[in-house]
C-alpha positions as CSV (number, residue, x, y, z in Angstrom):
1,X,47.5,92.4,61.5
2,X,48.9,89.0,61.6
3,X,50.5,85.4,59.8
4,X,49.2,82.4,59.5
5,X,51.9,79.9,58.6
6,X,50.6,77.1,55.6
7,X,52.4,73.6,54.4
8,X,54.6,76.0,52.4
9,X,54.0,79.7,52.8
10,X,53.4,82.6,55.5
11,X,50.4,84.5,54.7
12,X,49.9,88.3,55.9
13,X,46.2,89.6,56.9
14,X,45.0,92.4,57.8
15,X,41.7,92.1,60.5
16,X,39.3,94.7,61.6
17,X,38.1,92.5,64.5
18,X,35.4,92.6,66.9
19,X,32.8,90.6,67.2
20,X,30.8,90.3,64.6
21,X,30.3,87.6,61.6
22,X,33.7,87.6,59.8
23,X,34.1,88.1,56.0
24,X,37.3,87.3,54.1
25,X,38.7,89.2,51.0
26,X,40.8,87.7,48.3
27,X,42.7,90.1,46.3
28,X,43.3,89.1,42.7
29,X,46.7,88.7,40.6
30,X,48.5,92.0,41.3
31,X,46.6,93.1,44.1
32,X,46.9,93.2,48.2
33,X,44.8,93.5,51.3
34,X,45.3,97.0,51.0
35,X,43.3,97.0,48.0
36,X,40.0,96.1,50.0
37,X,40.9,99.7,52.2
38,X,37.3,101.1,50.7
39,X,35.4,98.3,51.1
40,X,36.9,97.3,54.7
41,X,35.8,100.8,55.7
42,X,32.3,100.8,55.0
43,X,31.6,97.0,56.4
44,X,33.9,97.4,59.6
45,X,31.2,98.3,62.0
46,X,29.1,95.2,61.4
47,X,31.5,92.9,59.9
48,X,35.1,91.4,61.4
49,X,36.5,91.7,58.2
50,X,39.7,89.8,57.3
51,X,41.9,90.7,53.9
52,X,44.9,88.2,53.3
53,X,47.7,89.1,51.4
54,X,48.4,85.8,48.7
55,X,51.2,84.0,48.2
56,X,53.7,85.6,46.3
57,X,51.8,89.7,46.8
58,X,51.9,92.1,49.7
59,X,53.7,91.0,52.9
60,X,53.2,87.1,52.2
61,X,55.7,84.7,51.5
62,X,56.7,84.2,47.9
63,X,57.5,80.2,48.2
64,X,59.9,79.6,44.6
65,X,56.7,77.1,43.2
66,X,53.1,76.3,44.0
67,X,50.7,79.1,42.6
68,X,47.7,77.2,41.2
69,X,44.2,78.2,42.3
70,X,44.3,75.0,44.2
71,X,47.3,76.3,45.9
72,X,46.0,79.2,46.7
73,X,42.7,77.7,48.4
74,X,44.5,75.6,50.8
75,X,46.0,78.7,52.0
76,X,42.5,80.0,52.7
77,X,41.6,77.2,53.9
78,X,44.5,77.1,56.6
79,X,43.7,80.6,57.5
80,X,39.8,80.2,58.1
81,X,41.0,77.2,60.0
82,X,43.4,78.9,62.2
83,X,41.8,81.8,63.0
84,X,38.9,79.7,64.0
85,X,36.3,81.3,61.7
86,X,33.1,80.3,61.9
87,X,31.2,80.6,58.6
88,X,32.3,83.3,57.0
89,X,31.1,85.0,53.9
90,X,33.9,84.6,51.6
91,X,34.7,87.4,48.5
92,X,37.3,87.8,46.0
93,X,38.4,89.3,43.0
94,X,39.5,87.8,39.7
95,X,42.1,85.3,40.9
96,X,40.3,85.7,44.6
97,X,37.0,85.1,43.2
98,X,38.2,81.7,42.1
99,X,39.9,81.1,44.9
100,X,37.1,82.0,47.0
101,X,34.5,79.7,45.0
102,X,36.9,76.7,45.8
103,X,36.9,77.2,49.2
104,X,33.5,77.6,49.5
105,X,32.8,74.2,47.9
106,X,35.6,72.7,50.6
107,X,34.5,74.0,53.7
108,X,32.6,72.7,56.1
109,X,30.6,74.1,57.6
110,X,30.0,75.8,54.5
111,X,29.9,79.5,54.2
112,X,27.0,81.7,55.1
113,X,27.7,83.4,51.1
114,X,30.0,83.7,48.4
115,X,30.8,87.3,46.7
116,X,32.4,87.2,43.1
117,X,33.5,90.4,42.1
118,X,35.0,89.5,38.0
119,X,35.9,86.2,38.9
120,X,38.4,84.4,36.6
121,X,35.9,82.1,35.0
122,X,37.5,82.1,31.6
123,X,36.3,80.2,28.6
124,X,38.7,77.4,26.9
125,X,39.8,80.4,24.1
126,X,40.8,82.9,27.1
127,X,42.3,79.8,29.1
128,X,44.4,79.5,25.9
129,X,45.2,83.0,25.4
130,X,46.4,83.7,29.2
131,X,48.7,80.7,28.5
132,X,50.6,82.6,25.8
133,X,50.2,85.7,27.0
134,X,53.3,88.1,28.2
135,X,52.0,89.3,30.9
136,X,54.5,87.6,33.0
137,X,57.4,89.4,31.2
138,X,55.4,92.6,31.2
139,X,55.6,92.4,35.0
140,X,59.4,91.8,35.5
141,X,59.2,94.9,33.0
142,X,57.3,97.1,35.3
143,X,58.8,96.0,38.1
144,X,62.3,97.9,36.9
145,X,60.5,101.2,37.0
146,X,60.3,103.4,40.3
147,X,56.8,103.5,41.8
148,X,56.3,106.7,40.8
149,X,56.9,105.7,37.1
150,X,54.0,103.0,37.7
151,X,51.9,105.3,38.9
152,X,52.3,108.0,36.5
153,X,51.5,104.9,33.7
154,X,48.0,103.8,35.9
155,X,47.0,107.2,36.0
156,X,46.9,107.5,32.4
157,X,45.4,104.0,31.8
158,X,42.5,104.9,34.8
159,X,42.1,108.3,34.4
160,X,38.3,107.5,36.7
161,X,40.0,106.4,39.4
162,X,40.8,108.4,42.8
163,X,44.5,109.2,43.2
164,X,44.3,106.7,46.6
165,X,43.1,104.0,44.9
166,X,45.9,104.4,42.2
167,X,48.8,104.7,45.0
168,X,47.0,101.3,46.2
169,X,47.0,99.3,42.9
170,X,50.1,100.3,42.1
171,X,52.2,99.5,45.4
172,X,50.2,96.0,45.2
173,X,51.3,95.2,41.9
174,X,55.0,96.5,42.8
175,X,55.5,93.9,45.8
176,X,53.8,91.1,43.8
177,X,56.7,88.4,42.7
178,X,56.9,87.0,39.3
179,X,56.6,83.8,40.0
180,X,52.5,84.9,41.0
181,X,51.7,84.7,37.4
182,X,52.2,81.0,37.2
183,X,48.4,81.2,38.3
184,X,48.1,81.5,34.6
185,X,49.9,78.9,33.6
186,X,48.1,76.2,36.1
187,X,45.3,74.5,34.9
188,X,42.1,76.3,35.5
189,X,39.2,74.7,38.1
190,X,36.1,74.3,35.8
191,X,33.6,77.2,37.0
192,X,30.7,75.5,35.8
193,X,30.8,72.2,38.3
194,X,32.3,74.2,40.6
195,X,29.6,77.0,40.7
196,X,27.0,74.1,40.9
197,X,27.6,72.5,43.4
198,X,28.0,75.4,45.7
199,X,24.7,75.4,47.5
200,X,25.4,79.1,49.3
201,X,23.7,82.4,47.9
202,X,26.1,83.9,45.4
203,X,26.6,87.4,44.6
204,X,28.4,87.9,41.3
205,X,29.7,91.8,40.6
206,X,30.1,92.9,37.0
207,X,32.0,95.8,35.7
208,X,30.0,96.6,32.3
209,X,32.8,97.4,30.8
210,X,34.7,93.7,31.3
211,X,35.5,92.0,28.7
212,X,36.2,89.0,31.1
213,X,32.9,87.0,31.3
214,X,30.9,86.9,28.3
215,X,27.4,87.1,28.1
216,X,26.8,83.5,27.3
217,X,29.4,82.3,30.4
218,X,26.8,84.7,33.2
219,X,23.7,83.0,31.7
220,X,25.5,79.6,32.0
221,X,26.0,80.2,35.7
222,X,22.3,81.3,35.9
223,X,21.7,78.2,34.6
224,X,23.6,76.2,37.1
225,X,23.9,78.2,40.5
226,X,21.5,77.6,42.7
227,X,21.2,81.3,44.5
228,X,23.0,83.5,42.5
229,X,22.1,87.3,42.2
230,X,24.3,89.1,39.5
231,X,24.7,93.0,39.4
232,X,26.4,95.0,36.6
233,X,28.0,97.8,37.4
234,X,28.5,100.7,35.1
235,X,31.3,102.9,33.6
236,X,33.2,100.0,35.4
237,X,36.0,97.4,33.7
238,X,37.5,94.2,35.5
239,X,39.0,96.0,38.2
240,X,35.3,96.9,39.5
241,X,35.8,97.8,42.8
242,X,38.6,100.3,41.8
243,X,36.5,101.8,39.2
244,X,33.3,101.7,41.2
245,X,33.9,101.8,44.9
246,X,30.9,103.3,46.4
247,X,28.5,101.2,43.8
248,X,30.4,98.2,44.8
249,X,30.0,98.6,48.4
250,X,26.7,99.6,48.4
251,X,25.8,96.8,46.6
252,X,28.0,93.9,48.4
253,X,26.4,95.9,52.1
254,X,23.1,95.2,50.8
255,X,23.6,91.1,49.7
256,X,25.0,91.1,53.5
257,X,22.3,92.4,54.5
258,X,20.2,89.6,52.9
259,X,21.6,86.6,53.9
260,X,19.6,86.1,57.2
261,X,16.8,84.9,54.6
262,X,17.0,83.2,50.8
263,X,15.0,85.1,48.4
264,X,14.3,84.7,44.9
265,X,17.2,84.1,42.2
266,X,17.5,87.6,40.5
267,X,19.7,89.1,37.8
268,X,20.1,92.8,38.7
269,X,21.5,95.5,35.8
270,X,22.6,98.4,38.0
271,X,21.6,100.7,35.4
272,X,20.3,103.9,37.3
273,X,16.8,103.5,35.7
274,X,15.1,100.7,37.8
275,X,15.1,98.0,35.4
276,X,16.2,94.6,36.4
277,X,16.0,91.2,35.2
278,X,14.5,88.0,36.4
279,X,15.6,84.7,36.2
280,X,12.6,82.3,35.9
281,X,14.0,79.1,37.1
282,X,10.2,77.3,36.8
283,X,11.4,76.8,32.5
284,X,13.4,74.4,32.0
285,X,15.4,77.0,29.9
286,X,16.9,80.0,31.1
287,X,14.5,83.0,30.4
288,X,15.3,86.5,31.6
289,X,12.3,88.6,31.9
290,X,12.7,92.4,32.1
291,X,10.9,94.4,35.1
């Protein structure tokens, strides 16, 4: 464990060390390091794996303004600069996935790979509807009940998920600040020209049962990414890796794995039965092929 101190804020991480390649986690709105406990686990042993906490969640500072995504990526930025990290794959979730796709457009060298687990790339309608949304005011609401309260309510809500992951949501959204979900209130990066000009291979994670990116926003990044692999994973919602913990590291160990060579663009379903589709990039349309 550690701090890094930024123009305006003290970040918390948590490292596994040793030396091997490092890969940073970004936690989405809510969340924590301790929320990447599962996956941490499994990649320890060949990966130095370091989980901030963000501004305003876990152990971090909560500075009383400056919460955009931009925001947010400087601290990253600081970070992989202090700690003197040299390439690093970068992942995150949600508000981390962003996060993480703007710092690897800003860093230089650039990252070995970029890891999207249900990034926030909204369209203008959900931009809009974030904006007005209470979800701000439902926080301050759920901070007032005890943890035990919280987690008796996520339980219900999540009935799939493992007690331990519950406890671990639920005291990451209880030490997250209000003033966090000005995030949504920021305006948004646009994940299009971001996504193309990012020239690292890209793993994007799916839960199946998201309603967060549409169908038409994934083939849009098909369209404009230039190594970009995308896996759905099922009986699985936004919060994938909580859902999904074993399918998600499985399939993030494996796009490590990969890296030491570029292969083919390919669109994955992680349906169980084999199938999987291909992105032909030789039409000057995208056209998914089934296999």
């Amino acid at each position: 464990m550690g701090t890094v101190r930024t123009a305006d804020a003290v970040l918390h991480f948590t490292r596994t060390g040793g030396e091997h390649p490092p890969v940073v986690l970004l936690h989405g709105l809510t969340g924590s390091s301790s929320c990447w406990s599962h996956l941490a686990g499994k990649l320890t042993n060949q990966f130095d794996v370091i989980m901030p906490d963000a501004r305003g969640h876990g152990r971090s500072s909560a500075p009383s303004h400056g919460f955009s995504y931009i925001d947010h990526a400087h601290d990253v930025l600081e970070l992989v600069t202090e700690l003197e990290l040299a390439s690093p794959v970068l992942a995150g979730h949600s508000m981390g996935g962003m996060t993480a796709a703007l710092v690897a457009q800003a860093l230089h060298p650039h990252p070995r790979g970029l890891i999207l687990l249900e990034p926030s790339f909204l369209t203008a309608a959900q931009k809009q509807e974030v904006r007005t949304d209470r979800a701000r005011n439902d926080h301050e609401a759920l901070l007032q009940l005890s943890l035990d309260e919280i987690v008796a309510q996520a339980q219900q809500q999540h009935p799939l998920r493992s007690g331990a992951m519950v406890q671990l949501v639920c005291a990451a959204r209880a030490a997250t600040c209000p003033e966090a979900f000005d995030v949504l209130l920021q305006p948004i990066p646009d994940h299009l020209a971001l996504m193309q000009s990012i020239a690292v291979p890209v793993l994007l994670v799916l839960g199946e049962d998201s309603p967060v990116l549409s169908e038409a926003t994934v083939e849009d990044l098909c369209q404009c990414t230039p190594h970009l692999q995308v896996e759905y994973i099922r009986n699985a919602g936004h919060g994938v890796h909580y859902d999904q913990p074993e399918r998600v590291a499985e399939v993030v160990q494996s796009f490590l794995t990969s890296l030491s060579a570029f292969s083919p663009v390919t669109v994955q379903k992680a349906s169980g039965n084999g199938e999987s589709l291909l992105l032909d990039r030789s039409s000057p349309h995208t056209v998914f092929q089934r296999q």
